[in-house]
N, C-alpha and C positions, 0 to 999 in steps of 0.2 A: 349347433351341435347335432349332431346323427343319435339314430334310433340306436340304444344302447343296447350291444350282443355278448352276451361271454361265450367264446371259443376254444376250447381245447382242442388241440391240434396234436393228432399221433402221428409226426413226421421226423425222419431222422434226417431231412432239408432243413437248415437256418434258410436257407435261401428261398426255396419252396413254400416256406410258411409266411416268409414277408412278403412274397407275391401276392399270397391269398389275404392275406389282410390289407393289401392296397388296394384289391379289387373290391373286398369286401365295404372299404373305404369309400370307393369311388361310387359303389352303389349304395350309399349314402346311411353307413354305420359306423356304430364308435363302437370299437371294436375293445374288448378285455380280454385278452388271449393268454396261454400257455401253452407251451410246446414241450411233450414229450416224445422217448425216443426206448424205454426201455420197458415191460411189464411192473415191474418196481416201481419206475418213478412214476408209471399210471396209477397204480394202486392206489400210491399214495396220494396224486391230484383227485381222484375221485374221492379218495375219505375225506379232502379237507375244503370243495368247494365244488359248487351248482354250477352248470353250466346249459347256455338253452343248445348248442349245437355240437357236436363233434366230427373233425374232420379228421379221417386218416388215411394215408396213405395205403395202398394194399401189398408192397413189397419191400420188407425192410431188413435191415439185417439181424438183426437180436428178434424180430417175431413179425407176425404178418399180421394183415389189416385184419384177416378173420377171427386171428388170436385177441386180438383190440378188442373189437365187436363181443365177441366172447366175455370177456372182464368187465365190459361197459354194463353187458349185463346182468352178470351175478351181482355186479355193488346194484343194485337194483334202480338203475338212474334210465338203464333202458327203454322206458316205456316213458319216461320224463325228456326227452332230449330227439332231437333229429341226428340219425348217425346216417353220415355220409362218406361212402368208401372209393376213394378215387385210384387209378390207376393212369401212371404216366408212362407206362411201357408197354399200352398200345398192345396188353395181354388180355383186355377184356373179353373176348369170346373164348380163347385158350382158358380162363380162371371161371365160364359160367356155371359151372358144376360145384366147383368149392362157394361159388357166394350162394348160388341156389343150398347147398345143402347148408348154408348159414343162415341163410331167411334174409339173404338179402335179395331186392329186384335186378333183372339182370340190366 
């Protein structure tokens, strides 16, 4: 059995998110995951369970990864959690001003 992680995942990818948890697999965790896609249904995963990591996407269609970031912190889990903001469209340099003025690294 793998080192036990709960994962919340703000991806609007089914596909996307089963990839990250096979990798996550492979690098040798057992993985408890959820995946949300809307502000609402974040809300609500935040009000009703702990998680040690949060992955999210940074371009999504109902809100963006900085919007995520945003709500991760007011439920106040922020400072309890690693949030990690990925970007699969290769927009990173185009998007460093929006994570900069989010506090995130570039």
């Amino acid at each position: 059995m793998g080192v036990p992680l709960r994962v919340l995942f703000i991806e609007d990818s089914e596909d996307d998110t089963a990839l990250l948890v096979r990798e996550l697999k492979r690098a040798g965790y057992e993985t408890d995951y959820k995946r949300v896609d809307t502000p609402n249904s974040l809300k609500a995963v935040l009000a009703a369970g702990e998680w040690d990591l949060v992955i999210s996407d940074f371009s999504m269609p109902l809100f963006s990864g900085t919007d995520a970031l945003k709500l991760v912190r007011d439920d106040g889990i922020g400072r309890a959690v690693h949030f990690r903001l990925r970007d699969d469209g290769g927009g990173n340099r185009r998007r460093r001003p929006e994570r900069r003025s989010a506090g995130l690294p570039d």
